[in-house]
N, C-alpha and C positions, 0 to 999 in steps of 0.2 A: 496720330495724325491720320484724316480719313481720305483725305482730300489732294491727290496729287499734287494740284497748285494751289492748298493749301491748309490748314489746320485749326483745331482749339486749342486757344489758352487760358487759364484762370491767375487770376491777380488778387492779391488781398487790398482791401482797404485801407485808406493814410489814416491816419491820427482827424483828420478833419471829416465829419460826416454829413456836410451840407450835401443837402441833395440834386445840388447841380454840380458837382465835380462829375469831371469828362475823363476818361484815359485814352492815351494814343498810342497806336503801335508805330516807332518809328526803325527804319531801316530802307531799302531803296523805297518805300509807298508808306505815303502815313495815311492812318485810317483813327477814325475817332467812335469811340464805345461808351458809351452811357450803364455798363453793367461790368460787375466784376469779372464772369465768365463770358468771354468771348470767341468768336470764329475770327480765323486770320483768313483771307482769300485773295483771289487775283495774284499767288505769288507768280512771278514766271516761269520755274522752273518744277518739274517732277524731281526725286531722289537727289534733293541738293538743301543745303543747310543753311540756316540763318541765324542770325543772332538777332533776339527782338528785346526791345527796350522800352519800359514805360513811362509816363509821367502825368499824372493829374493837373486836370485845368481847371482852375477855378475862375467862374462868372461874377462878377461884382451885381445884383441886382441893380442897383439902383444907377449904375456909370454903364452899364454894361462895357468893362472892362474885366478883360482875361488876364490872368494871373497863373502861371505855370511854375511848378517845383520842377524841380533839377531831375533829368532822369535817372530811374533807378535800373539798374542792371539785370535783364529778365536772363532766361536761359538755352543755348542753342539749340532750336529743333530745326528735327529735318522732315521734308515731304516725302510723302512714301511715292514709291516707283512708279510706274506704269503699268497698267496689265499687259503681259507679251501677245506674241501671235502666233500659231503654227501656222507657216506659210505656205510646205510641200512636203514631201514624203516618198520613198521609192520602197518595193520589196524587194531585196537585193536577192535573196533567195529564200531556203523552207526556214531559217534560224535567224535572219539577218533584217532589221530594215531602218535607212537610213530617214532619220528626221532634222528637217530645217524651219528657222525661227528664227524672231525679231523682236523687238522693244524700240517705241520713238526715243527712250533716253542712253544716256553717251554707254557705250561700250564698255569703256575703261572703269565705270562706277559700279553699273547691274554684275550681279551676277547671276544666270540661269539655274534654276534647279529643279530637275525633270522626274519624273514618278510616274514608273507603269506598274498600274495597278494600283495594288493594296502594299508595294512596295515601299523601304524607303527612299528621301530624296538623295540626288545624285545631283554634284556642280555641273555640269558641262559648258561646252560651246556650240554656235551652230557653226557646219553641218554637224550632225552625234549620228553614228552610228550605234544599234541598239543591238546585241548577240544576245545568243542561249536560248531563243525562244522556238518554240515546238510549232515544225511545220500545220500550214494549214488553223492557222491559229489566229482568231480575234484579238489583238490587245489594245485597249486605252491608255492614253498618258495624260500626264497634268502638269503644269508646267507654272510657275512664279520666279519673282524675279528677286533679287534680294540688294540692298545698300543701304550703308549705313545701320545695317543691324535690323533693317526696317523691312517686312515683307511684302510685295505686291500681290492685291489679288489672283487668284487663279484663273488660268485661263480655263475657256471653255474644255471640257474634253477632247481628246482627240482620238479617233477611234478606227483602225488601219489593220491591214492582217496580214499575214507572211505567207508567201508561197505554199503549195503542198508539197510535200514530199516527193522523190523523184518514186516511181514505181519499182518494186524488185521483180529482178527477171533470175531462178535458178530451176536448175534439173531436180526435180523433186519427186524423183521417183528411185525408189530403192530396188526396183525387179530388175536385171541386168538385161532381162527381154524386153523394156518398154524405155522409149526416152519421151522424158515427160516435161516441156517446158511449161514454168508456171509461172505466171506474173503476179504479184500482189500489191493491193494498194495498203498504203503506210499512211497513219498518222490519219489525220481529220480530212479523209480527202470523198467528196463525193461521187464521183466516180472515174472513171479511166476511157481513154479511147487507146485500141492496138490496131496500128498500120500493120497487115501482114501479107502478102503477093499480092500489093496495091488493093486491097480491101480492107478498109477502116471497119471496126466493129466497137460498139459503145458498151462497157463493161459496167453494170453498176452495183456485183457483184464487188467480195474482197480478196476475190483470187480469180484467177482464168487460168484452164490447164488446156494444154495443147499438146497430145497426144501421138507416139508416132509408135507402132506395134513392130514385133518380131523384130527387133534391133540386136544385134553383139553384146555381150556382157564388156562393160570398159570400152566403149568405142564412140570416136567421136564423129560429129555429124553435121554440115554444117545448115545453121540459121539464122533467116533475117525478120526482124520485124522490130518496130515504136511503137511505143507507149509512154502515152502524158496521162499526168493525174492533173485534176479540175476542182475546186473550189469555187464559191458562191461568196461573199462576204459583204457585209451591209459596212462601208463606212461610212465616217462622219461627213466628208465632203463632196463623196462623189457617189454615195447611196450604193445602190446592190450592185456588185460588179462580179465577173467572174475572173479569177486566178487560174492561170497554169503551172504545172511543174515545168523546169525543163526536163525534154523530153530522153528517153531512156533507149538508146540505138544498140541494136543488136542485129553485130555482121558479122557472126565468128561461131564457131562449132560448137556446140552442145554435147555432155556425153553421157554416156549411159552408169549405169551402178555398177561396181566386180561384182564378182561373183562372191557370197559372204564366206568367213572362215569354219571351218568344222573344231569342234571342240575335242581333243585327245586326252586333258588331264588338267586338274588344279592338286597342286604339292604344297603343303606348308614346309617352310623351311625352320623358323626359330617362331618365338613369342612374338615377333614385329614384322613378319615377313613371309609371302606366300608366292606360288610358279604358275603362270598359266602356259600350257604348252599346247599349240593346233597345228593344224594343216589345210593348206589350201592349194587348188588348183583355180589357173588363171589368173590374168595380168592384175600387175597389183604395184603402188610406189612404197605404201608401207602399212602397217595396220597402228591402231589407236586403240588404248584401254581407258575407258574412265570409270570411274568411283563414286559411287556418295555412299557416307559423305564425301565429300570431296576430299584430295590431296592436290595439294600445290602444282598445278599444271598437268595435262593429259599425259601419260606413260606412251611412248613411241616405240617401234621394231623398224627397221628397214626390211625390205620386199622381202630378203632370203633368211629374214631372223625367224623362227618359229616358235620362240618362247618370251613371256615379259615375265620377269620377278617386281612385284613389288616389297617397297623397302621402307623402314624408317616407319609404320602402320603404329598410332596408337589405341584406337579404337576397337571394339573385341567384334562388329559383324560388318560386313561392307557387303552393296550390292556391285556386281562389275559389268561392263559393255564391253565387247570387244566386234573392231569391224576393221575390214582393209578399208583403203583408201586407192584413187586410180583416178587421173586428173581432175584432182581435186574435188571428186564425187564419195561420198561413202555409201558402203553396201550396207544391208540388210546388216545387222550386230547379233553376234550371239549373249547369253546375259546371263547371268548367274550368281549366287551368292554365298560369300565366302564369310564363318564364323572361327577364331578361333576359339580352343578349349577353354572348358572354364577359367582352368589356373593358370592360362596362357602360357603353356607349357608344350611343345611340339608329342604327336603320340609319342613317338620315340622314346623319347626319353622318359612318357609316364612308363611304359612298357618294363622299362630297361629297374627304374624304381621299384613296381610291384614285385617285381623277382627277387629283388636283394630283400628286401621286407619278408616276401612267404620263406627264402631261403634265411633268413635272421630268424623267424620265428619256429619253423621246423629244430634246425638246431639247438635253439633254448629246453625245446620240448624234451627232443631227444632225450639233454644233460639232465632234464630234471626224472624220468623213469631210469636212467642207469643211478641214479642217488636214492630212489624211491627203493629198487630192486637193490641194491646193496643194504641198505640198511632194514628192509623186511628181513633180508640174509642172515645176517649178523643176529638180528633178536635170536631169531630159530635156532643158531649153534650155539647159541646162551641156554636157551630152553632145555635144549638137547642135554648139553654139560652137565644141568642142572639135575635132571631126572635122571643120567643114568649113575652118577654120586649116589644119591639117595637108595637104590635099587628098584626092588617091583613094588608098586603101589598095594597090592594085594597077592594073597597066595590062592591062586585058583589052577588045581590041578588039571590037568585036560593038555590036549596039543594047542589050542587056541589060549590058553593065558597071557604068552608075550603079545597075540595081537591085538588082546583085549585090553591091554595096559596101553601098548601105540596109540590104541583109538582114543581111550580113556586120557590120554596127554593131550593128544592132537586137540580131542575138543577145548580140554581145560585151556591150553593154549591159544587156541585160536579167541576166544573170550577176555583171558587175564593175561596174557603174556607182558604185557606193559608192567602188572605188579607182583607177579609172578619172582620169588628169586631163589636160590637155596634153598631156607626153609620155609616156606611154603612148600614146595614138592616133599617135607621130611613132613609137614602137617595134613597135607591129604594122603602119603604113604601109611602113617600112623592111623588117620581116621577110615582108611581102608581094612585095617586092621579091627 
């Protein structure tokens, strides 16, 4: 059905194919159709249902008398809706905006279904309020109506934009000699105006620093000044228009950075766990360590703790920050990086290891030259035994003969001793002979 107030329908042909047979639509309007496929119009009603019913007329040529079959039972259709309307719209704030809308048909039948963007459709009611959307932001919506299973055209677009982002105002200076207020603008904002000792200044910059030199380390100070962030946005109904944020009031002290902590030592303790230990002078609420990679939440000290351990580490290198903290400014961080050992083993205890191992190995050594020297031993008083059984090798007169025979073993010895036994010493005695 194309037709709000009303539709097409198709009929087949009766058993009779004179070609003056008429069909009628009957139901609150009867309407007369000379074609099988027909348009139904003029109903009264948009997203409302009918039951339509036919019946062929036949014309008598010749009496011009009408003759009508008994109606036959067509099938209930329904009109499709109405196209709706967006009527109004508010930005309620940077993520927020409320949209209102209508349809001429009955409430109780339509139902609304709303699509911003490239979204999909959502039922609602009017008024709808729309969340989640990103300050300083453009959005279109699309909006149909639905009843009876039946869709209504879409309405036009509708095209509306959310506030900017309010401006950030924080001390953003880590020197503990300078208090630095800086305001930045957030999100899609074109630019900013700062009310400061009754002189507005237009920022179209995405930061403005405000400067105040030779200040206390940790000390606060007080400051006033506004700041609105401004947007431009073309909508659907009311063309270019400019948005504000609301405005960002600061009547309260500002403070400086501590003083940063000195670094005294990093300790591993086990395979999963390591110590940072500092010192610092000057006011301070607590210090902060962080990690990456990360572990599960910032590692904290109170003012007078001077060490953090981390615990529970599965990772083998981590980079670390460490900074005090001092209403609610943080200093200047110190940084460094902590690996442990390959085998993820504390030195210690590699230490305490190599020693037992060079001391296991020393010992083995030892036992094996008291075994070597015992049994070189042992050959030699075999050897000995051996040759002096047998007697002198040869008879050589002289005072040097026994030493000549010593020698004359010693070498045989030191060569054959392994096969050397008894008689051998009785067979080079004889062939000394």
């Amino acid at each position: 059905m194309q037709d709000p107030h009303g539709g097409r329908y198709k009929s087949s042909r009766s058993e009779d194919e004179q070609s003056a047979l008429s069909y009628r639509y009957i139901g609150s309007k009867h309407q007369v159709h000379d074609s099988l496929d027909f348009n139904v119009t003029g109903l009264p009603s948009p997203a409302t249902c009918y039951n339509l019913k036919i019946q062929s007329v036949y014309t008598c040529p010749t009496t011009n008398v009408n003759y009508s079959s008994e109606f036959t039972e067509g099938a209930t259709q329904c009109t499709r809706p109405s196209t709706p309307t967006f009527t109004s719209h508010t930005a309620i704030s940077s993520s927020q905006i409320s949209l209102t809308f209508s349809s001429v048909d009955p409430i109780g039948i339509i139902a609304f279904a709303l699509i911003r963007g490239s979204s999909d459709a959502t039922i609602v009611v009017s008024p709808h309020e729309d969340s989640g959307i990103s300050g300083g932001t453009r959005v279109c919506y699309y909006l149909h109506t639905i009843a009876n299973e039946i869709t209504s055209d879409v309405a036009e677009p509708y095209c509306v934009c959310t506030k900017p982002a309010q401006p950030l105002v924080y001390s953003g200076s880590t020197d503990p000699t300078v208090l630095d207020v800086v305001v930045e603008m957030v999100d899609n904002t074109d630019y900013m105006i700062i009310t400061k000792d009754g002189t507005s200044t237009n920022i179209s910059t995405n930061s403005y620093s405000m400067q105040t030199m030779d200040t206390l380390p940790a000390t606060c100070y007080q400051r006033s000044l506004t700041a609105i962030s401004y947007i431009s946005c073309n909508e659907s109904v009311a063309g270019i228009i400019l948005l504000e944020s609301d405005p960002v009031i600061i009547n309260r002290p500002m403070c400086t950075a501590p003083v940063a902590p000195t670094l005294e030592a990093v300790v591993d303790i086990s395979a999963s766990s390591f110590k940072i230990t500092y010192a610092m002078d000057g006011q301070r609420e607590s210090f902060v360590l962080e990690l990456t990679p990360e572990v599960e939440g910032n590692l904290t000290a109170n003012a007078n703790q001077l060490e953090i351990t981390v615990e529970g580490l599965t990772g083998s290198s981590y980079q670390w920050r460490l900074y005090a903290v001092a209403n609610g400014v943080k200093s200047a961080a110190i940084t460094g990086t902590y690996s442990f050992p390959d085998d993820s083993f504390p030195t210690s205890i590699i230490v305490v290891a190599s020693i037992v191992v060079l001391a296991a190995v020393l010992i083995v050594t030892a036992v094996i030259l008291v075994v070597v020297v015992k049994i070189i031993t042992a050959n030699g008083a075999v050897a000995n035994a051996a040759a002096a059984a047998s007697g002198p090798l040869w008879t050589d007169p002289g005072a040097n003969a026994q030493t000549k025979i010593n020698k004359t073993y010693q070498v045989r010895t030191k060569h054959n001793y392994e096969q050397i036994g008894k008689d051998s010493v009785n067979a080079l005695a004889n062939q000394a002979e």
